[in-house]
TORZA-569279 format. One record per residue: residue number from 1; residue in one letter; x, y, z of N, C-alpha, C, O in turn. Coordinates in Angstrom, 2 decimals. Each point is the difference from the previous one (the first is absolute). Example, Ala and Ser with C-alpha at 12.3 -4.5 7.8 and 13.67 -1.06 7.14 Angstrom:
 num residuo     npx     npy     npz    capx    capy    capz     cpx     cpy     cpz     opx     opy     opz
   1       a   13.19   -5.69    7.80   -0.89    1.19    0.00    0.90    1.20    0.00    1.04   -0.02    0.66
   2       s   -1.39    1.07   -1.38    0.82    1.19    0.06   -0.77    1.09    0.73    0.51    1.11    0.17
This chain:
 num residuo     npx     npy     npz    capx    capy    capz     cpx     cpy     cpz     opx     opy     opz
   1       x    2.46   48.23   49.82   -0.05   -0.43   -1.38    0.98   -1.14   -0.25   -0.23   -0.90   -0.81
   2       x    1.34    0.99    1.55    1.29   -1.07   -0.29   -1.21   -1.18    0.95   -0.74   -0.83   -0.53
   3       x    0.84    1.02    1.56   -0.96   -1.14    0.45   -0.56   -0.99   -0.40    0.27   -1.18    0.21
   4       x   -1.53    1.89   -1.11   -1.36   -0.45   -1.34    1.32   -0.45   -0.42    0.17   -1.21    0.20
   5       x    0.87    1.86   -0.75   -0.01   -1.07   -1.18    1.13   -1.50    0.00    0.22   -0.90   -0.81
   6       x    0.27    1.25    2.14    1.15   -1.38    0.28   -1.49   -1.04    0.68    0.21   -1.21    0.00
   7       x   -1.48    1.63    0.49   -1.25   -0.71    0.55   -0.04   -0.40   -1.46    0.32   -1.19    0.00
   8       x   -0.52    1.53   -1.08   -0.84   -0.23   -1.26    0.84   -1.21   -0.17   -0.48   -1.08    0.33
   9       x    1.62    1.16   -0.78    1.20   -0.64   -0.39   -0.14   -1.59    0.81    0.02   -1.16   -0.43
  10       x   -0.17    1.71    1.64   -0.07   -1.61    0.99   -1.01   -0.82   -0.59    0.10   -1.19   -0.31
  11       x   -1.31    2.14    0.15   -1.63   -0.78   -0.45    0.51   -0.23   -0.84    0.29   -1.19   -0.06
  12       x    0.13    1.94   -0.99    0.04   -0.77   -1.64    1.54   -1.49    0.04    0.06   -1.01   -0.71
  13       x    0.42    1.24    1.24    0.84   -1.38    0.39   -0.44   -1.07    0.48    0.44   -1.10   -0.37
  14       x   -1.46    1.26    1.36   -1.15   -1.14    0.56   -0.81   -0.38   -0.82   -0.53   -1.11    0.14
  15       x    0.21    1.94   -1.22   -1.38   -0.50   -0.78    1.10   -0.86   -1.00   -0.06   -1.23   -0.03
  16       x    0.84    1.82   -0.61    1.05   -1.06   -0.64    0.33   -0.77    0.52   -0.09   -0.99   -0.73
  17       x    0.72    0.55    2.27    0.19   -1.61    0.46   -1.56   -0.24    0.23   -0.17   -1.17    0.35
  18       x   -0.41    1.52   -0.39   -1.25   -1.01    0.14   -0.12   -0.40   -1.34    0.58   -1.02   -0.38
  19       x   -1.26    1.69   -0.38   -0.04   -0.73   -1.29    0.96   -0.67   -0.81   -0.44   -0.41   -1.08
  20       x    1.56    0.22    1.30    0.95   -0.57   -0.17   -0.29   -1.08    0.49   -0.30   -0.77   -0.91
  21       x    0.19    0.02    2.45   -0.49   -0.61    0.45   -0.86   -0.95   -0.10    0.21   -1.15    0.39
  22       x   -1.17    1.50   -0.88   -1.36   -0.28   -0.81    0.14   -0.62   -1.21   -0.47   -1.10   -0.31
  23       x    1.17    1.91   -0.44    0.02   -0.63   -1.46    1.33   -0.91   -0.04    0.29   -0.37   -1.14
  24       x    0.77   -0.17    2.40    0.79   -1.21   -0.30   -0.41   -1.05    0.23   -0.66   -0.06    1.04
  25       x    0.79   -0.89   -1.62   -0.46   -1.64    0.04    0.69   -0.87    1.02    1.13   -0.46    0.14
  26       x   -2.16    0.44    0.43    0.75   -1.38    1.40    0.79   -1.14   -0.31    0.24   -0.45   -1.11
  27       x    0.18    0.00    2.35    1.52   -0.76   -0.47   -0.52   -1.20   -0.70    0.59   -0.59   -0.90
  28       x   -1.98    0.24    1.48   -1.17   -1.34   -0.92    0.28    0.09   -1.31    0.29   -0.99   -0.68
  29       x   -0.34    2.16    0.25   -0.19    0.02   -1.62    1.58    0.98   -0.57    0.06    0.83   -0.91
  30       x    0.63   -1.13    1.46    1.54    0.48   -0.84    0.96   -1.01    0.39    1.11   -0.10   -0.51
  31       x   -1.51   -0.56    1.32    0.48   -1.49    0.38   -0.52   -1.24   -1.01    0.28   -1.13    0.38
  32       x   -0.67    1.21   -1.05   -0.56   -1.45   -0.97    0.73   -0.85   -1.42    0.98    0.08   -0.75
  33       x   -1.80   -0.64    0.92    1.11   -0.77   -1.61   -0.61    0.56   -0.89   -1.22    0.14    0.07
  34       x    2.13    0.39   -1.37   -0.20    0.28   -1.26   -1.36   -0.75   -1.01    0.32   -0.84   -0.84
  35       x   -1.54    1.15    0.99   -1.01   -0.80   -0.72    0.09   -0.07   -1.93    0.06    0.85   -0.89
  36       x   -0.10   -2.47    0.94    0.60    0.12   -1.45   -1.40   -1.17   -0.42   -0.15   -1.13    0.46
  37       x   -0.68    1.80   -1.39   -0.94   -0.62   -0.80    0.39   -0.77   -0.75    1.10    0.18   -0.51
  38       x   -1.84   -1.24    0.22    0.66   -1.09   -0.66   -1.36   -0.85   -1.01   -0.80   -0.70    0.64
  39       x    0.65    0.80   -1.96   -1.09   -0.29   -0.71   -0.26   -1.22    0.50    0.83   -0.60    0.68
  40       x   -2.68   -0.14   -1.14    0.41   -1.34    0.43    0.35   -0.57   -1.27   -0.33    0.28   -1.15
  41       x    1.24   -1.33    1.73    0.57   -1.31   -0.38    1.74    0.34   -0.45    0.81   -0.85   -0.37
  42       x   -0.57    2.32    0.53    1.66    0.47   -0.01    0.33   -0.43    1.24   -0.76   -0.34    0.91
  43       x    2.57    0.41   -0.92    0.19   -0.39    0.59    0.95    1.39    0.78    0.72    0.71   -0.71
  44       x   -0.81   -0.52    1.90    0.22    1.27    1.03    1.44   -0.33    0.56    0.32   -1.13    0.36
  45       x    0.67    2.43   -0.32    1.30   -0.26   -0.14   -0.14    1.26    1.32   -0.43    1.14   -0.17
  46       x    0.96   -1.77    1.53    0.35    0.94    0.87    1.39   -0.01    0.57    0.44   -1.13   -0.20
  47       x    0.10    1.57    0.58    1.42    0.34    0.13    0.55   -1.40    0.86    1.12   -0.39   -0.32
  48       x   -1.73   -0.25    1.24    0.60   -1.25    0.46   -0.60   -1.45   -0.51    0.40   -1.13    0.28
  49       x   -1.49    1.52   -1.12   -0.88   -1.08   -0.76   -0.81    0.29   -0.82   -0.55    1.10   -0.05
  50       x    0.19   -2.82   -1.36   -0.74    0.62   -0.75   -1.58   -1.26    0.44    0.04   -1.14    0.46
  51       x   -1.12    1.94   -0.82   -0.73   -0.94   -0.18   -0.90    0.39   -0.92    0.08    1.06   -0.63
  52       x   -1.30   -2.24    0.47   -1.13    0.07   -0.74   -1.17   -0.66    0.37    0.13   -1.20    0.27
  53       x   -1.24    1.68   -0.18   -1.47   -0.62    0.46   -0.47   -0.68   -1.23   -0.45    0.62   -0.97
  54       x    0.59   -2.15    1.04   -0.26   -0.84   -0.67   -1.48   -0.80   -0.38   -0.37   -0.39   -1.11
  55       x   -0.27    0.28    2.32   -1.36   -0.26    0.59   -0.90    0.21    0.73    0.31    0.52    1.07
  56       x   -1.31   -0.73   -1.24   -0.95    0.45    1.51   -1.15   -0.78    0.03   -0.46   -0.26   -1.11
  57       x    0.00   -0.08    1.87   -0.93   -0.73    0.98   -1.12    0.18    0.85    0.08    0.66    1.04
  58       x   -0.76   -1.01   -1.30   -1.59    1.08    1.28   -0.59   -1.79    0.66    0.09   -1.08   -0.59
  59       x   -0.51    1.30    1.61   -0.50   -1.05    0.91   -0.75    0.24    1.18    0.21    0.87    0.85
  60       x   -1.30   -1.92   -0.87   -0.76    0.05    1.66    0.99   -0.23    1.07    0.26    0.60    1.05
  61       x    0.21   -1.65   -1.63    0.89   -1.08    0.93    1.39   -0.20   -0.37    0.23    0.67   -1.00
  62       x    0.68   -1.24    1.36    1.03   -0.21   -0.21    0.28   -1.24    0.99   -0.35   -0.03    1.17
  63       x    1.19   -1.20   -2.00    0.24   -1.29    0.76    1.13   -0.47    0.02    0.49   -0.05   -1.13
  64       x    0.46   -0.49    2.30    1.81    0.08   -0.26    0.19   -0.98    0.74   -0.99   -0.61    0.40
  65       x    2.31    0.19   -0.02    0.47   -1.11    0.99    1.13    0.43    0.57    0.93    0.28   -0.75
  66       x   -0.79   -0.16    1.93    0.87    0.61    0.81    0.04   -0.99    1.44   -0.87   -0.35    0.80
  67       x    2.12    0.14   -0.88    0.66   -0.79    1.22   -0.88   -1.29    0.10   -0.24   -0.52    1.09
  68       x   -0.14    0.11   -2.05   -0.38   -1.03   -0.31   -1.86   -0.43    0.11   -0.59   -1.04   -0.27
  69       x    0.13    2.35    0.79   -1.63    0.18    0.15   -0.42    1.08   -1.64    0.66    0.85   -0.58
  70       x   -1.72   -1.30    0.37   -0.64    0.49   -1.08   -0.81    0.83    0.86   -0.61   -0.18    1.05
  71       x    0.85    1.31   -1.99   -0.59    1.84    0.80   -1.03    0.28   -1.28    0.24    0.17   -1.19
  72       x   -1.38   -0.19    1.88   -0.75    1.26   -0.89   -0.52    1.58    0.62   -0.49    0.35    1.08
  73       x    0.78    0.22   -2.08   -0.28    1.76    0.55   -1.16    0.27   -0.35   -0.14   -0.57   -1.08
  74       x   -0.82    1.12    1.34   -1.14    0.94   -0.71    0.42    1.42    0.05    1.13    0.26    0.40
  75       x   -1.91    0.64   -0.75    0.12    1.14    0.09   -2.09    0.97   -0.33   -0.97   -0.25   -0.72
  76       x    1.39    1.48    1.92   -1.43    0.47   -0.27    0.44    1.03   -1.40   -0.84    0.79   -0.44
  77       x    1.98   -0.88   -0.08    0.42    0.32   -1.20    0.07   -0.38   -1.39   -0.96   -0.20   -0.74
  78       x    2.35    0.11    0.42    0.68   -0.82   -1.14    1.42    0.28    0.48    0.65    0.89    0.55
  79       x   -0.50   -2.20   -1.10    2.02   -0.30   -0.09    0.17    0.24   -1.03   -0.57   -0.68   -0.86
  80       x    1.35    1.66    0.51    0.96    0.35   -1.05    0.84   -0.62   -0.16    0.88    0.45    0.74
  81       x   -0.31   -1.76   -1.58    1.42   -0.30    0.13    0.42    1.00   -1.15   -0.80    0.55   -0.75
  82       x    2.13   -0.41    0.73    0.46    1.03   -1.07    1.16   -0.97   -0.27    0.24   -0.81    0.89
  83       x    0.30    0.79   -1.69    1.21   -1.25   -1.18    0.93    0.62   -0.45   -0.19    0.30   -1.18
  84       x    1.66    0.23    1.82    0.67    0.52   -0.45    1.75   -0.87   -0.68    0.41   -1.15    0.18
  85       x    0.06    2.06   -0.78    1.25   -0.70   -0.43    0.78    1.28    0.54   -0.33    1.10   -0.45
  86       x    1.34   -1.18    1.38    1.50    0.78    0.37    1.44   -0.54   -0.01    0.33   -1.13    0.37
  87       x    0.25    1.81   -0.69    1.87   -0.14    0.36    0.62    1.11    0.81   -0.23    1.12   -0.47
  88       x    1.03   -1.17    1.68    0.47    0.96   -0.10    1.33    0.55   -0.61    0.83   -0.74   -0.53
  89       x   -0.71    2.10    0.65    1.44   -0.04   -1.03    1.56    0.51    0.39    0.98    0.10   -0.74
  90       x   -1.13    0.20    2.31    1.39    0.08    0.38   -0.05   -1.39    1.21    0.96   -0.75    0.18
  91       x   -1.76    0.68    0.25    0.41   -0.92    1.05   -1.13   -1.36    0.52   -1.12    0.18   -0.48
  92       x    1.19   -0.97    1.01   -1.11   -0.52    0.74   -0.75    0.76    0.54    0.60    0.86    0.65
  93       x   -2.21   -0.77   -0.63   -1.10    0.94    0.65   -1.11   -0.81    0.33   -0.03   -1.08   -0.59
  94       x   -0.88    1.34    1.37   -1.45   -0.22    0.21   -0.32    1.47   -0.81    0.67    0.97   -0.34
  95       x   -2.19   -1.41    0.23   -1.00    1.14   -0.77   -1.14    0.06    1.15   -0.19   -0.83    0.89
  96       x   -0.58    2.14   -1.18   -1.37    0.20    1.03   -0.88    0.33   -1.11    0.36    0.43   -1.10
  97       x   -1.53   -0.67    1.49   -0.91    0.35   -1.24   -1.24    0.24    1.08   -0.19   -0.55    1.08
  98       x   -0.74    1.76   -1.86   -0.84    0.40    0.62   -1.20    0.08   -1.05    0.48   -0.28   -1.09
  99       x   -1.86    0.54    0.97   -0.73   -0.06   -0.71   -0.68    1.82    0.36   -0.24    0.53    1.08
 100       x    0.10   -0.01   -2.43   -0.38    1.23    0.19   -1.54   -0.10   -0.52   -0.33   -0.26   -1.15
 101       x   -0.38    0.47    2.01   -1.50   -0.26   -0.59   -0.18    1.82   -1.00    0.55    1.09   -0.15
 102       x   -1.82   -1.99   -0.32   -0.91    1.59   -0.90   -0.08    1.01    0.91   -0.24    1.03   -0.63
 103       x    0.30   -0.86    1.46   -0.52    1.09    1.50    1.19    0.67    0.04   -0.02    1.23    0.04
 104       x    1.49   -2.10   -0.02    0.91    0.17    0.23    0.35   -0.31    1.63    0.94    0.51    0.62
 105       x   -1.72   -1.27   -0.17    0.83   -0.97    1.34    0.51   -0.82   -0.89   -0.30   -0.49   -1.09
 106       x    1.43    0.48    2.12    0.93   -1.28    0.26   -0.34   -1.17    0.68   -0.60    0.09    1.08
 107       x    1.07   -1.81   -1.83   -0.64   -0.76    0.79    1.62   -1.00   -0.11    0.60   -0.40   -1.00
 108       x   -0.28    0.26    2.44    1.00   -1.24    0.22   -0.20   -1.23   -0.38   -1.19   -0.29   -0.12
 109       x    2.01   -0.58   -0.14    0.11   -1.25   -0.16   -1.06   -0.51    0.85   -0.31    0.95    0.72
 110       x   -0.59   -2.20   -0.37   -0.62   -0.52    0.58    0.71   -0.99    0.99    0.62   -0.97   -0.43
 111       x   -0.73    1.26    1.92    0.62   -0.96    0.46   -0.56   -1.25    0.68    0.47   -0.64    0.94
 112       x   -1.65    0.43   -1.69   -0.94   -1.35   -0.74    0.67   -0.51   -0.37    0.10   -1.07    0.61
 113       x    0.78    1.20   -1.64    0.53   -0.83   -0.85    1.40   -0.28   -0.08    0.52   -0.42   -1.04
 114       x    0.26    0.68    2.32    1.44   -0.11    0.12    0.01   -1.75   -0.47   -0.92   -0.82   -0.06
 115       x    2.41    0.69   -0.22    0.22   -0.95   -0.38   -0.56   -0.91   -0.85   -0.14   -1.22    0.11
 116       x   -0.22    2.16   -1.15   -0.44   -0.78   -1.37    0.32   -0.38   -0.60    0.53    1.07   -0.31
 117       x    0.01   -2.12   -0.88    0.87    0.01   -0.73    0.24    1.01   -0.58   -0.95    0.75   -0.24
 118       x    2.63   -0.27   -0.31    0.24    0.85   -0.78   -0.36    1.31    0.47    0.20    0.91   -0.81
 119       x   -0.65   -0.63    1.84   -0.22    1.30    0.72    0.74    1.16    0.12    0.81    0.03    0.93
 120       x   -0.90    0.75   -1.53    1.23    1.29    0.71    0.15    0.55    0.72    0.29    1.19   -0.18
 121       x   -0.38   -1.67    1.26    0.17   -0.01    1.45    1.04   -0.87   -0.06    0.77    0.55    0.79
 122       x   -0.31   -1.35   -1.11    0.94   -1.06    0.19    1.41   -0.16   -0.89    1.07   -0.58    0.21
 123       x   -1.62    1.38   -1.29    0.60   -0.05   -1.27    1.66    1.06    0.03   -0.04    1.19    0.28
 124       x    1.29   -1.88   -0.60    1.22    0.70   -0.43    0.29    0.26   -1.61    0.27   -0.86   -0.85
 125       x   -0.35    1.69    0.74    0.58    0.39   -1.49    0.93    0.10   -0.46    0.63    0.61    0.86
 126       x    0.23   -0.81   -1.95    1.33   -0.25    0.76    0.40    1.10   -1.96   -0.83   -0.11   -0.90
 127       x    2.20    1.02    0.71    0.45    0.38   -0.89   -0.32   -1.15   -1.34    0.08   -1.18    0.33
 128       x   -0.46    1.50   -1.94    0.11   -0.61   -0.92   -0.41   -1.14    0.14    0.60   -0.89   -0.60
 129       x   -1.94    0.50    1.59   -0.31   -1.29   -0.32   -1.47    0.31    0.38   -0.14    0.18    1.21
 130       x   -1.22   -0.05   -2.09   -1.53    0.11   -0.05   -0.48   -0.83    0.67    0.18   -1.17   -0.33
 131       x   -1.00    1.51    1.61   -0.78   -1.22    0.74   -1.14    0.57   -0.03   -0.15    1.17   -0.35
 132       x   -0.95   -2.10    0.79   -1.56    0.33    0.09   -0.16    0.11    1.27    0.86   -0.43    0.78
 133       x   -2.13    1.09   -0.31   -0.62    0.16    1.34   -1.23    0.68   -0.05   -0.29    0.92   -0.76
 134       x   -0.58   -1.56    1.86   -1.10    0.57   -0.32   -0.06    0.84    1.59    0.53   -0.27    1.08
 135       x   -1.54    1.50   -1.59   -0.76    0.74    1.59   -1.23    0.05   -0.54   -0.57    0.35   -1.03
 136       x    0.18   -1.23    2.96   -1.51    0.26   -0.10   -0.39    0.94    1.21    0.43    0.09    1.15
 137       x   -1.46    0.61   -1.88   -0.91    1.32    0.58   -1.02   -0.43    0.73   -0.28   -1.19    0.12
 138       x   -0.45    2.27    0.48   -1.23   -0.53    0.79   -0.81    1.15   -0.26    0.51    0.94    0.63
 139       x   -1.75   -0.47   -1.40   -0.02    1.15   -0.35   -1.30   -0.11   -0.30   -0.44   -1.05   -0.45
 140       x   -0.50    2.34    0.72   -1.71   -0.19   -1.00    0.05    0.16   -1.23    0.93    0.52   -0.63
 141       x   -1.86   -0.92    0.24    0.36   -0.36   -1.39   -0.60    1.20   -0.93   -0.30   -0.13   -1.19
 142       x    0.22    1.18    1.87   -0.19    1.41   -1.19    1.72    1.27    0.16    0.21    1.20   -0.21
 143       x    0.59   -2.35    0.66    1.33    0.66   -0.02    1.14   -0.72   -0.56    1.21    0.06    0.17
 144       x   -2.07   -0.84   -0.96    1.09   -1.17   -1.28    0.33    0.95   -0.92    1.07    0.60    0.05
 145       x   -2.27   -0.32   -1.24   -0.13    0.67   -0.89    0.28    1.46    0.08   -0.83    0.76    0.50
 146       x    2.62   -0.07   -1.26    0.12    0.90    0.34    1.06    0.00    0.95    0.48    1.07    0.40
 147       x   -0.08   -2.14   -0.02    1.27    0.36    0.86    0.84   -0.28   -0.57    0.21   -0.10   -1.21
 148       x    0.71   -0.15    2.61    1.66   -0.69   -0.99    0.89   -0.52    0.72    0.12    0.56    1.08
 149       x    0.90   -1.88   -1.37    0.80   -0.01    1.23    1.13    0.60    0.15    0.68    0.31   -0.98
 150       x   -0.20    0.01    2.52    1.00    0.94   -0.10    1.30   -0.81    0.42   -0.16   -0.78    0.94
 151       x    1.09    0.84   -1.35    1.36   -1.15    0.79    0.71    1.08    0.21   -0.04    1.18   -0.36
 152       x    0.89   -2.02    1.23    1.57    1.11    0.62    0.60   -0.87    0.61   -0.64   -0.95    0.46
 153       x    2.35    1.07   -0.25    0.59   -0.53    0.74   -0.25   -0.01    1.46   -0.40    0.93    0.69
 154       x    0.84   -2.70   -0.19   -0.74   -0.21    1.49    1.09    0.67    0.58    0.13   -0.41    1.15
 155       x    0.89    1.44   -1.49    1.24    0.14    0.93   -0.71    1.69   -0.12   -0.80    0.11   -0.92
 156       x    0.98    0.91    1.61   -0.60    1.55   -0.24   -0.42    0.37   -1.48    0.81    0.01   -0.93
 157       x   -1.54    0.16    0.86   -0.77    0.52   -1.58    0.48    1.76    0.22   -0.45    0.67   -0.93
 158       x    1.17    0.08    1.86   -0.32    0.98   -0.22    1.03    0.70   -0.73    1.11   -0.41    0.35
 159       x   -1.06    1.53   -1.45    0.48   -0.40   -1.00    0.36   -0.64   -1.40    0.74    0.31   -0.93
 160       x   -1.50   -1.18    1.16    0.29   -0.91   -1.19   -1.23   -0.15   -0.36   -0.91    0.48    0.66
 161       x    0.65   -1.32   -1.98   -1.17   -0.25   -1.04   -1.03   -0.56    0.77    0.45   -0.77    0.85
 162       x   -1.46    0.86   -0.83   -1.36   -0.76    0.11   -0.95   -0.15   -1.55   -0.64    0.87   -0.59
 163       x    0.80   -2.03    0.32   -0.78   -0.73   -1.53   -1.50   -0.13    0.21   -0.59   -0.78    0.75
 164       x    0.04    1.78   -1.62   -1.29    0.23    0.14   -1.11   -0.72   -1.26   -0.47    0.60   -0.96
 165       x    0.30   -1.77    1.27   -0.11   -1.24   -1.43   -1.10    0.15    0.32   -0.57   -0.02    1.09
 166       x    0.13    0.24   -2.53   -1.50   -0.26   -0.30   -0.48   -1.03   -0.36    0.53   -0.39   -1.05
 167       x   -1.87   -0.72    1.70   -0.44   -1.11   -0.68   -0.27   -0.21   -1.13   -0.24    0.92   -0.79
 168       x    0.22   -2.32    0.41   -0.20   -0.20   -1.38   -1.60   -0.72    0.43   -0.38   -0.72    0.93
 169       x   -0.31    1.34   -2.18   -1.41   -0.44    0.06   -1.08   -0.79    1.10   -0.21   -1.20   -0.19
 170       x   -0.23    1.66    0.95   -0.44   -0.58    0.57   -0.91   -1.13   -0.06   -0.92    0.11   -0.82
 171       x    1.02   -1.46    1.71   -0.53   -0.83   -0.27   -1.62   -0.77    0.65   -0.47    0.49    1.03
 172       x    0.20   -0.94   -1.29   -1.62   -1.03    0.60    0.70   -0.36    1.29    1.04   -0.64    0.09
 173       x   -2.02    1.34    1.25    0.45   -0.91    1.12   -0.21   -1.40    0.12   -0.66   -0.77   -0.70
 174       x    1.38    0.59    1.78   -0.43   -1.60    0.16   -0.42   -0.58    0.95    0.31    0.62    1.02
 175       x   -0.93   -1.64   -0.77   -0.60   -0.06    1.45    1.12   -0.67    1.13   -0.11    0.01    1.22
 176       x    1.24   -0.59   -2.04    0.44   -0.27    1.10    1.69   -0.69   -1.09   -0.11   -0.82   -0.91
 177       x    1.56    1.46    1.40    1.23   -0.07   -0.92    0.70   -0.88    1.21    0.03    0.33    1.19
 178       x    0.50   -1.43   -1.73    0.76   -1.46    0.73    1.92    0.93   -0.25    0.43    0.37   -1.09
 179       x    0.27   -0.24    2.37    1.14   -0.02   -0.97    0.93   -1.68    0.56    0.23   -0.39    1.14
 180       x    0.03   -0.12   -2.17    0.59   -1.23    0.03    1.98    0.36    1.03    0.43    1.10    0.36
 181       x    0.21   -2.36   -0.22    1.36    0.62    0.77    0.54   -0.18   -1.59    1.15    0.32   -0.30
């Protein structure tokens, strides 16, 4: 009888670390930045920066000048450019920005379009002083409507804020957006 019941005791301790087990959240998801919604056209205040999604853009094409050759991109998509305004607020930073479609994939920067003008890829932000930058996407075009872009610091996001900005109205694509230097 003592047996059964120090046996019972073991099972019922196993079924508790298992389900214990089960119901904790992997290091993926207790590891992340703080998601902070941000209406459109407010402006999103995260602990090392603030920004705001200012514009947006839809295109077949996209046309630039880089290292002194004129580049055109197509896409079996659309380019999203997205138009933001940031500062950061303790120190010099880069920003990352990602595009969260309707589905909820994630879509990276396009690396079509490195070295664009004003690109944030390129872009320093620096404490108390507002600069512009644009990111362009590469994306189908039934994952515009309904998403959002997401920024975070280019130094570890983990921890800290990720700005979850919602577009402002969406606009008429175009067949084809020039960006000038």
């Amino acid at each position: 009888m003592i047996r059964a019941g120090r046996v019972l005791i073991v099972l019922a301790g196993a079924a508790l670390l298992g389900a214990m087990m089960q119901s904790a959240p992997d290091y993926d998801s207790t590891v992340q930045p703080f998601r902070s919604p941000v209406a459109a056209g407010e402006t999103g205040e995260a602990r090392s920066f603030r920004a705001r999604f200012t514009g947006m853009r839809l295109a077949e094409r996209i046309a630039f000048r880089r290292y002194g050759r004129d580049l055109v991109r197509d896409s079996d998509g659309l380019f999203l450019i997205a138009e933001i305004e940031a500062e950061a607020r303790l120190a010099s930073q880069r920003l990352d920005a990602v595009w969260q479609g309707a589905s909820g994939r994630r879509y990276a920067l396009s690396h079509r379009a490195e070295d664009i003008p004003r690109g944030l890829e390129s872009r320093w932000f620096q404490p108390g002083l507002t600069d512009r930058a644009i990111a362009v996407f590469e994306l189908p075009e039934d994952e515009v409507a309904g998403g959002a872009l997401v920024l975070t610091g280019s130094t570890s996001a983990v921890f800290d804020s990720a700005l979850h900005l919602a577009p402002p109205a969406l606009p008429e694509r175009q067949p084809i957006i020039r960006f000038a230097p």
